[in-house]
C-alpha positions as CSV (number, residue, x, y, z in Angstrom):
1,X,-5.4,-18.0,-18.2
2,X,-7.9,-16.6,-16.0
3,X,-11.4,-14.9,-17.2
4,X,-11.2,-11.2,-17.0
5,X,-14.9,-10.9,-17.2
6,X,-15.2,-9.4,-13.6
7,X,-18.1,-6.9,-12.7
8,X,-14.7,-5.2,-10.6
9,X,-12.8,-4.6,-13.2
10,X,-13.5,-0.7,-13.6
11,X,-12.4,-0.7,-9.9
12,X,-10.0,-2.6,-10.5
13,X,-8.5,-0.3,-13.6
14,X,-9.4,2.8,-11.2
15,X,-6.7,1.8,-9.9
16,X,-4.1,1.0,-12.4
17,X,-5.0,4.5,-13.3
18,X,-3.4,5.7,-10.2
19,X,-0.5,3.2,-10.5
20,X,0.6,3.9,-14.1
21,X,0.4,7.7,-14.4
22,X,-2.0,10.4,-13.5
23,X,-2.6,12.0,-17.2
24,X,-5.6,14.6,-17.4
25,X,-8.6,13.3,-19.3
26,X,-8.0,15.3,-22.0
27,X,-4.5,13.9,-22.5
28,X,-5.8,10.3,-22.2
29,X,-8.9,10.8,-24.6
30,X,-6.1,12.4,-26.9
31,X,-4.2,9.4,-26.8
32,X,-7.2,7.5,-27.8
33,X,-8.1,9.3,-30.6
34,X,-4.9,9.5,-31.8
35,X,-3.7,5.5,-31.7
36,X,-7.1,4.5,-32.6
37,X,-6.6,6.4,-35.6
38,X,-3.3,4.9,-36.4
39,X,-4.7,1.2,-36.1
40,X,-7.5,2.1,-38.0
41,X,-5.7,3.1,-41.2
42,X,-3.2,-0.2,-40.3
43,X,-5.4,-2.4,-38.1
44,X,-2.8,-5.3,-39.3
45,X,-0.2,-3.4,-37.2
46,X,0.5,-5.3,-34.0
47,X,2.6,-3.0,-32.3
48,X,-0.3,-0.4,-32.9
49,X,-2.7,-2.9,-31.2
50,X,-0.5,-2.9,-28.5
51,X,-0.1,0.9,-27.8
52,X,-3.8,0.8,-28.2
53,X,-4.5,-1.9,-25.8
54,X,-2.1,0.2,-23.2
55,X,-4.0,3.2,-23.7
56,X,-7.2,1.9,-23.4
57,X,-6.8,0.1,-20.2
58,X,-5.3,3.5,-18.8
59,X,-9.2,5.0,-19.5
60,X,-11.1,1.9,-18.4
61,X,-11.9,0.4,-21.8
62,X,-11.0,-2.6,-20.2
63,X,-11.9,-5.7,-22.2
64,X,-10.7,-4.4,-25.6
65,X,-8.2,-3.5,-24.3
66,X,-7.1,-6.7,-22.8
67,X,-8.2,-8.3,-26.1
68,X,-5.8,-6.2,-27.9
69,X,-2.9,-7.1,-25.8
70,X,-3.1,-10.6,-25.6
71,X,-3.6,-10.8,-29.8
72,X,-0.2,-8.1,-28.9
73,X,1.8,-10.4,-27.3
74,X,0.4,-13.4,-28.8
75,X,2.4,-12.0,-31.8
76,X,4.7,-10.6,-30.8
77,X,5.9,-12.7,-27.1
78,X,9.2,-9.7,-26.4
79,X,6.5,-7.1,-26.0
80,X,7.3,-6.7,-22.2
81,X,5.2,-3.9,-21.5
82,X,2.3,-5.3,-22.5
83,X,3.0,-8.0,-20.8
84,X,3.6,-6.4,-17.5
85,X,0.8,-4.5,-17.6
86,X,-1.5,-7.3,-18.0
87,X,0.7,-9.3,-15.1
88,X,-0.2,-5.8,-13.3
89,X,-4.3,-5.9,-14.1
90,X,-4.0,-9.3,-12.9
91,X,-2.4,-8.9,-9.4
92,X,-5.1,-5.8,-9.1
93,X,-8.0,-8.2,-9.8
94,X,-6.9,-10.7,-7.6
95,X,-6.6,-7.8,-4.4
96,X,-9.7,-6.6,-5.8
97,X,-11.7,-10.4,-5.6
98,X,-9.7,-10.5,-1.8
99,X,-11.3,-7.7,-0.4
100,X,-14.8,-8.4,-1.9
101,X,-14.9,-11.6,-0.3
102,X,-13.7,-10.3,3.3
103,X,-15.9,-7.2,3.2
104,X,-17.9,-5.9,6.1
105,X,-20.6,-3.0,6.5
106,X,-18.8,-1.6,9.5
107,X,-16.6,-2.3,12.2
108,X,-16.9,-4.6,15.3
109,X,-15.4,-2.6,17.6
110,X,-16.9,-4.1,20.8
111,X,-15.1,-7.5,22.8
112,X,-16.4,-10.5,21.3
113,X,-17.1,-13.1,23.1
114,X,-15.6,-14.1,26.9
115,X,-12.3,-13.9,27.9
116,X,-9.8,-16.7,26.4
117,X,-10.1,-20.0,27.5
118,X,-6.7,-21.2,28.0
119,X,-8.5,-24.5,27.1
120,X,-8.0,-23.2,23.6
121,X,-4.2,-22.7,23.0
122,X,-3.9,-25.0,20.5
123,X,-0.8,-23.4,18.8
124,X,-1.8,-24.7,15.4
125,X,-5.1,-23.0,15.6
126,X,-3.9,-19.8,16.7
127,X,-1.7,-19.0,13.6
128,X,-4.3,-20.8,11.1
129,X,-4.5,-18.1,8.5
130,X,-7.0,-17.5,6.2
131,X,-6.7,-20.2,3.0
132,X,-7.1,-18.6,-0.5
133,X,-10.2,-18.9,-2.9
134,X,-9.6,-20.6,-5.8
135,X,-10.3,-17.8,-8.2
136,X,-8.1,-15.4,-6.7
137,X,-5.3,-18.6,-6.7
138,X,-5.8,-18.6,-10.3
139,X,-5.7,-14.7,-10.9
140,X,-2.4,-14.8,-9.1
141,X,-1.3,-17.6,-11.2
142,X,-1.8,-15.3,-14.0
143,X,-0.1,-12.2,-12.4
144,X,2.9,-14.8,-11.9
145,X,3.3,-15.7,-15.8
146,X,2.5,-12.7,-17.3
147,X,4.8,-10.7,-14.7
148,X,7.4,-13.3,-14.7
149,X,7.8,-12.8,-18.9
150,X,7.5,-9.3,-18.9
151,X,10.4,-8.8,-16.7
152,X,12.9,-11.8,-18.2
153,X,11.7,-9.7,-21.4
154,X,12.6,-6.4,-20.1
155,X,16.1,-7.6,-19.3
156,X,16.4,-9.5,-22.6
157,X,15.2,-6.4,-24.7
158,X,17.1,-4.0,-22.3
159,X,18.8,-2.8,-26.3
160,X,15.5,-2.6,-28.1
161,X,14.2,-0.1,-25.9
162,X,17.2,1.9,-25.5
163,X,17.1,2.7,-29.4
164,X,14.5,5.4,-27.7
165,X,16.0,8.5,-27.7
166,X,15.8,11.2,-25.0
167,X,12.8,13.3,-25.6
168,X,10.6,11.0,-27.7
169,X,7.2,11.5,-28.5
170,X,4.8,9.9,-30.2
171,X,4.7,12.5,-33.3
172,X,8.3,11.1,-34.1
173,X,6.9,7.3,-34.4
174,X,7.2,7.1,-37.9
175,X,3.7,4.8,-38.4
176,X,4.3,4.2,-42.1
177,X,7.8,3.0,-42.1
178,X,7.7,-0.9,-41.9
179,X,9.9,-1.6,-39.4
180,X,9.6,1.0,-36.6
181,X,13.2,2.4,-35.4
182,X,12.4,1.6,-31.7
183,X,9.7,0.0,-29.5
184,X,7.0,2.7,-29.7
185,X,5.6,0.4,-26.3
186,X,8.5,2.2,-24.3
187,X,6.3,5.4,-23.8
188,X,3.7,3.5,-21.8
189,X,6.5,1.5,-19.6
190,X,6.3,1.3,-16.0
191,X,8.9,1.7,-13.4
192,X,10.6,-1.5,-13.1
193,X,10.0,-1.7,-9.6
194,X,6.9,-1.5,-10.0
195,X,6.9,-5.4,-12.0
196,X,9.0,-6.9,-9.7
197,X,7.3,-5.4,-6.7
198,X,3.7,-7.2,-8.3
199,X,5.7,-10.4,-9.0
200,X,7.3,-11.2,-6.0
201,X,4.1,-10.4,-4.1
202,X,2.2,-12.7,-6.3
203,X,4.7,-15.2,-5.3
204,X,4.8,-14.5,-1.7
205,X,0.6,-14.6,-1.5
206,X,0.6,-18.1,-3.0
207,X,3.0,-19.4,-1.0
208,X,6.2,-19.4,-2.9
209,X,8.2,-17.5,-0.8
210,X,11.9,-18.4,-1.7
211,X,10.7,-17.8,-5.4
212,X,9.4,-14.5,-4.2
213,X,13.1,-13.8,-2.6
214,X,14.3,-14.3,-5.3
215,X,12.3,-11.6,-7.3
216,X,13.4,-9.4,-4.9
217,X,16.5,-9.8,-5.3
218,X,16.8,-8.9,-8.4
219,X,16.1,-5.4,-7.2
220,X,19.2,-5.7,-5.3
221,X,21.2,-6.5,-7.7
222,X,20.2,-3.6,-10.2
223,X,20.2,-0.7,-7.6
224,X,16.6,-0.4,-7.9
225,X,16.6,-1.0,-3.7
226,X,19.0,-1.6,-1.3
227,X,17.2,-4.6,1.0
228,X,14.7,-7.5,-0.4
229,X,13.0,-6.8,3.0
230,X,12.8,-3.3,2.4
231,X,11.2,-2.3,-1.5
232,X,9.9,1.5,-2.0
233,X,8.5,2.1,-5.3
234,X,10.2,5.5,-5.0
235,X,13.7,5.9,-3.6
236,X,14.6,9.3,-1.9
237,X,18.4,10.2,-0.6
238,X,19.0,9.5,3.0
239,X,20.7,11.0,5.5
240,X,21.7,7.8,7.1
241,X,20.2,4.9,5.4
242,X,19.1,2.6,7.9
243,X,19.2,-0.7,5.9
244,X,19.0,-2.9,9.0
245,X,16.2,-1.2,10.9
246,X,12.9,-2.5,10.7
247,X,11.5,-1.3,14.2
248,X,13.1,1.8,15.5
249,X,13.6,3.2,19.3
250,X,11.3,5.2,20.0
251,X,13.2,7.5,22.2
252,X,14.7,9.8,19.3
253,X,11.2,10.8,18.3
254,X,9.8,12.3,21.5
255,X,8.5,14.9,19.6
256,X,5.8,12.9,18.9
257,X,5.5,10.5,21.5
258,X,5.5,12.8,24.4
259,X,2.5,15.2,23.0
260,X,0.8,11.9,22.1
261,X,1.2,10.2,25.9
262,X,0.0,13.7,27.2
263,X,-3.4,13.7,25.2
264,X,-3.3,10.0,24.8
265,X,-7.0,10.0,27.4
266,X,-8.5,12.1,24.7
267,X,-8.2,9.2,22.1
268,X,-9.1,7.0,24.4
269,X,-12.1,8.3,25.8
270,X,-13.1,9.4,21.8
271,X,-12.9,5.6,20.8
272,X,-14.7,4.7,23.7
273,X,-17.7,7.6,22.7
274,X,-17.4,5.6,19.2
275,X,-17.9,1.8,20.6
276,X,-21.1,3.0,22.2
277,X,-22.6,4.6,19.2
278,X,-21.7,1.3,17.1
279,X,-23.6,-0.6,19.5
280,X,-23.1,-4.2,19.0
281,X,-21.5,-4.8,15.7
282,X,-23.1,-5.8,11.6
283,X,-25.6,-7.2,12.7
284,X,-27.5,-4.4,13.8
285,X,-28.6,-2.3,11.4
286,X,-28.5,0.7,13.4
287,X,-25.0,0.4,13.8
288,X,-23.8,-0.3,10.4
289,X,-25.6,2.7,9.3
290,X,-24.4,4.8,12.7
291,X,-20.2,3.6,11.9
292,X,-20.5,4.3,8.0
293,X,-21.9,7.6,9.0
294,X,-19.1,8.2,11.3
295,X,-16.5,8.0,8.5
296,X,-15.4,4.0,9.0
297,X,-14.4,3.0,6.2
298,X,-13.6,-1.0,4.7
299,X,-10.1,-1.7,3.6
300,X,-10.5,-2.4,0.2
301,X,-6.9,-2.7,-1.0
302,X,-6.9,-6.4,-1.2
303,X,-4.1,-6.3,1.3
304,X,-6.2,-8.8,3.8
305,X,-7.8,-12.1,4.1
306,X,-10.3,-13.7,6.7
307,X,-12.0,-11.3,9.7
308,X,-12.5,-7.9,8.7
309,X,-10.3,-4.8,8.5
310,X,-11.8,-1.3,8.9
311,X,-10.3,2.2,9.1
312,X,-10.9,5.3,10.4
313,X,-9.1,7.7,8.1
314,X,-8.5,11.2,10.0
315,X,-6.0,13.1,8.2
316,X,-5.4,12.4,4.9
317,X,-1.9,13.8,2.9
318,X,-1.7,16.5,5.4
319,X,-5.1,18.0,5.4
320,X,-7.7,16.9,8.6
321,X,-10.8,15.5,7.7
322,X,-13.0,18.1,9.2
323,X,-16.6,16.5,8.9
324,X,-15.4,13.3,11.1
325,X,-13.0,15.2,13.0
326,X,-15.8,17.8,14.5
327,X,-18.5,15.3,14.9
328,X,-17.0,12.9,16.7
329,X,-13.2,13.1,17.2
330,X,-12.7,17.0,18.0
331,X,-10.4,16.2,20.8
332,X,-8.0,13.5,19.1
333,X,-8.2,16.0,15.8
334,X,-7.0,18.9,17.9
335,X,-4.2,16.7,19.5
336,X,-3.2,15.7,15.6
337,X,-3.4,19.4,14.1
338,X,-0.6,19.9,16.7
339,X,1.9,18.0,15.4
340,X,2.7,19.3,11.8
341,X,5.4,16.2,11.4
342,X,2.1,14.4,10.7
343,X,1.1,16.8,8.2
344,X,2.9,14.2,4.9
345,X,1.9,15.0,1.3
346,X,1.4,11.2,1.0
347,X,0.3,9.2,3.9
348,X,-2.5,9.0,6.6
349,X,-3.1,9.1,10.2
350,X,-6.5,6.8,11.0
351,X,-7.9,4.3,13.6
352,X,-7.1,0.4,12.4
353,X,-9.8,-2.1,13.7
354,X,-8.5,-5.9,12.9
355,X,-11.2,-8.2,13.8
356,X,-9.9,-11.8,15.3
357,X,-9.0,-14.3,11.8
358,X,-7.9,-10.7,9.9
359,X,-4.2,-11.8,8.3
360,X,-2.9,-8.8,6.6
361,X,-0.5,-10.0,3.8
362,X,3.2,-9.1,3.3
363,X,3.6,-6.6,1.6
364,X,5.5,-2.8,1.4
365,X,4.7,0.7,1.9
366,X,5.4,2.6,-1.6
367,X,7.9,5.2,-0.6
368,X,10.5,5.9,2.4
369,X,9.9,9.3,1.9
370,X,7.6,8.3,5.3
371,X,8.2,6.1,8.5
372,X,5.0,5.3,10.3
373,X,3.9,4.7,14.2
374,X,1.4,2.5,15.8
375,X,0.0,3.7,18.9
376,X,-2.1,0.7,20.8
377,X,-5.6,1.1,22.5
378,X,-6.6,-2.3,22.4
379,X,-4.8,-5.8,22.1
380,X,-6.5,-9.3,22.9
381,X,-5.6,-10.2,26.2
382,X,-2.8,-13.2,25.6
383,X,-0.7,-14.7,28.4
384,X,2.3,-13.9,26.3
385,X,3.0,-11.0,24.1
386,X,2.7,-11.8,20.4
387,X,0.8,-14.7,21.4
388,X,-2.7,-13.8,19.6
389,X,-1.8,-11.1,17.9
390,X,1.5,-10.3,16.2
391,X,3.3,-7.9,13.7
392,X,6.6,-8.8,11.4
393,X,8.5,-6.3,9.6
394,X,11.3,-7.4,8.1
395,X,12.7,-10.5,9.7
396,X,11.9,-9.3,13.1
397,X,8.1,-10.5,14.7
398,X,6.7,-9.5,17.6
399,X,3.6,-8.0,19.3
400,X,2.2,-4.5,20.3
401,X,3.3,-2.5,22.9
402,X,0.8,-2.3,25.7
403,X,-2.7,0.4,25.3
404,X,-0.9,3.7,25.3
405,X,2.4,3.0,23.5
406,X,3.8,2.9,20.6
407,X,6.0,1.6,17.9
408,X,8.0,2.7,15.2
409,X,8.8,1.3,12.5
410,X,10.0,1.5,8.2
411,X,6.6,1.1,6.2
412,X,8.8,0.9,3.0
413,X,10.1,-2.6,4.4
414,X,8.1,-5.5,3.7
415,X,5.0,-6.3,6.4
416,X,2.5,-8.4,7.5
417,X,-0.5,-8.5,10.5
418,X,-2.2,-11.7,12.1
419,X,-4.4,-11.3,14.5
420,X,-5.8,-15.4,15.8
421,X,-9.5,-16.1,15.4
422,X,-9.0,-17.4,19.1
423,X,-8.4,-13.6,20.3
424,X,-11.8,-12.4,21.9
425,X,-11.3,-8.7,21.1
426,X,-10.5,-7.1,18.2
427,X,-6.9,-5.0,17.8
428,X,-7.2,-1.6,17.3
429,X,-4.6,1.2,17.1
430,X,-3.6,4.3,16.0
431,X,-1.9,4.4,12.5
432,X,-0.1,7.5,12.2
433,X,2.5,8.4,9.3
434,X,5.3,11.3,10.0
435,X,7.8,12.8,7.5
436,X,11.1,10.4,7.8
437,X,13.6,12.0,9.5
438,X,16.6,10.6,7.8
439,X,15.6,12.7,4.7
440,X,18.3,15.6,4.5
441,X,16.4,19.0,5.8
442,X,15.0,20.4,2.4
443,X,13.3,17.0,1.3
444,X,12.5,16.3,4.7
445,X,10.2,20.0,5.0
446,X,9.2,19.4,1.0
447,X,7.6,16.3,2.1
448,X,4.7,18.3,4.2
449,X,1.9,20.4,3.8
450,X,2.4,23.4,5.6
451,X,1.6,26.5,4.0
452,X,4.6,29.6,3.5
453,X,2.0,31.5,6.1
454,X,2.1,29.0,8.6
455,X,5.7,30.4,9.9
456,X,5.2,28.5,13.5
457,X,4.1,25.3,12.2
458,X,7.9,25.7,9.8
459,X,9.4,26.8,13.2
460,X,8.4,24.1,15.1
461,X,9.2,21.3,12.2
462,X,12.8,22.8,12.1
463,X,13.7,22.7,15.6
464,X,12.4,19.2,15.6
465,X,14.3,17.9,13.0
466,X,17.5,19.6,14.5
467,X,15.9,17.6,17.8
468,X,16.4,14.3,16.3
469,X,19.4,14.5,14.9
470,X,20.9,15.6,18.6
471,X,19.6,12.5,19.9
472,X,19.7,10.0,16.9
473,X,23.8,9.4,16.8
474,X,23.6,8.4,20.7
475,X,20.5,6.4,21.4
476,X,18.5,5.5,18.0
477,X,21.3,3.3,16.2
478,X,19.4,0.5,17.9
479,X,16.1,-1.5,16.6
480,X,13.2,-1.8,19.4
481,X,12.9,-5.2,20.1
């Protein structure tokens, strides 16, 4: 098992935090006060250990915590939800030790370099990706076993937990009796898609792909999705489900990409304002401290490996960032304000910089609730598309549309981004995320921020919606390929 002793771990928890539930500080210091008081009158009591140890890793108490769930399911090996949420901490860490190593003041976001030599299309070198560090193979490695028992667990002990009755709390956990009536554990457990999601990416990241299939799978078979390409953590009614698309045509959503090709030059001439303030990339100091100033931002997900990956968030769950977006992108900003579709409780529109050797692992968006565009501005020049630079989601691969158009394309399915260390420019776009439009009408307007007040902004939503679905059953049943 892999050392947990990592100066990232609060990060790292920060973040379980947001995974596992969003209770108020008071609840959580509640929760501590009140299972620390239970072990402490029965500190013999494993299953209090283990509610303890899940409580105390939801408020950052991180290494008694973990202590107190491996002595947890040490005893007691069934306890799945300990076990997935140390699988879980795991598969954080390992993102988390990913993007420290790959991490960059600020973007590059001048060419590097002279134009490709076609002297250097050796094929294997331009789809070397990035190889794994050894500590984050063995943090993975942990992920996998812990993961992997906590969800053969879950299935095995499917009746144990379902002794909980509907409205439990923990004031009827009967802490004297000797034998608890259910698994008091079950109050703390995650989604299930959320464990097989973390396992079958574990897989996947070390190279055990058909393993990883299988994982996902599983989710197939128990209704928790309805593809293993395509795995939201949070399902939402469609419409029309459109289980086989991966990339869509574009042509049903004009109602973005037409106000987008008519102020296209104002993004274009904004990103070129921004490469002449960055000046020539890190290595200047005057740069690094101009680009962080101007809002760039590192990707610190853990998603990537090699290069460097920056972004440029501009509107974040429906609301502009005002600060960057009067400094230096007023005319881009103005274009987005525009376009209320944009305007999702839960997603971004930003600038994505992926310096040559960035690989950007599979993974999937959390929720279908969004679909989400790529609009180019810069690609390394190749002789053929895809060539340096290439994009799968799904079982479909392919390259960039040329600077000034754009793709769409499922988030929720599974994804990943290479972009060669033999391209001599980095790959920049425009990320932008839109409410889905296969959501029926009430979801689909629930899923934006746009004020009762703002009756044009509703107006204009509505008639696009209606837009769609006039053009959808004719020309969209297709995937752009």
């Amino acid at each position: 098992m892999a050392p947990f002793n990592c100066p990232l771990v609060p990060a790292v928890f920060a973040l379980l935090i947001l995974e596992f539930g969003r209770a108020s500080v008071a609840d959580r210091t509640a929760d501590v006060t009140y299972w620390r008081s239970a072990l402490t009158a029965d500190p013999h009591n494993v299953t209090l250990a283990a509610c303890m140890g899940l409580v105390l890793l939801r408020t950052r108490e991180v290494d008694e915590g973990m202590r107190l769930l491996e002595m947890a399911v040490a005893a007691d090996p069934t306890d799945w939800v300990s076990l997935e949420y140390m699988g879980g901490a795991y598969g954080t860490l390992a993102r988390k030790l990913s993007s420290s190593i790959t991490a960059r003041d600020s973007p590059n976001l001048s060419p590097l370099g002279d134009p490709l030599d076609s002297s250097r299309s050796d094929m294997r070198a331009m789809d070397a990706r990035p190889a794994m560090s050894s500590s984050e193979r063995k943090v993975l490695e942990s992920a996998v076993s812990y993961l992997r028992r906590g969800v053969r667990m879950r299935e095995l002990s499917a009746s144990k937990a379902s002794q909980m009755p509907s409205g439990f709390s923990r004031a009827e956990l009967d802490l004297s009796a000797p034998s608890p009536r259910w698994y008091p554990q079950a109050i703390f457990a995650q989604p299930p898609t959320l464990a097989l999601r973390g396992l079958g990416d574990a897989l996947a990241w070390l190279g055990r792909s058909e393993d990883a299939r299988a994982v996902f799978e599983i989710g197939v078979r128990t209704g928790l999705w309805s593809s293993a390409w395509c795995r939201p953590a949070r399902q939402h009614a469609l419409r029309v489900p459109p289980a086989t698309h991966f990339f869509f045509d574009v042509t049903p959503f004009a109602y973005l990409i037409e106000p987008l090709r008519a102020g296209w030059s104002a993004v274009r001439d904004e990103l070129a304002a921004a490469v002449q303030r960055s000046g020539s990339g890190p290595e200047d100091g005057r740069s690094t401290y101009a680009a962080n100033q101007q809002g760039w931002v590192h990707a610190s997900g853990g998603l990537h490996t090699g290069g460097s990956w920056h972004q440029l968030p501009l509107l974040v769950d429906g609301k502009l960032l005002y600060e960057t977006c009067q400094r230096y992108w007023p005319r881009t900003c103005a274009l987005l304000s525009s376009l209320p579709a944009l305007r999702v409780r839960d997603g971004q529109t930003k600038l994505s910089v992926l310096q040559p050797g960035t690989y950007v692992r599979p993974h999937c968006g959390p929720s279908h609730e969004r679909l989400r565009m790529h609009c180019t501005l810069q690609l390394p020049p190749e002789q053929y598309p895809g060539e340096l630079s290439w994009f799968r989601v799904g079982s479909v691969r392919r390259g960039w549309p040329d600077p000034g158009h754009c793709l769409v394309f499922d988030e929720s399915c599974e994804h990943e981004v290479f972009v060669s260390p033999l391209a001599t420019v980095p790959r920049i776009v425009l990320i932008l995320d839109f409410a889905n439009p296969f959501l029926p009408r009430d979801e689909y307007e629930a899923s934006l921020v746009i004020p009762p007040a703002d009756a044009d902004a509703l107006l204009l939503v509505r008639a696009q919606y209606d837009a769609f679905w006039r053009i959808w059953p004719r020309q969209g049943d297709h995937e752009e390929l």
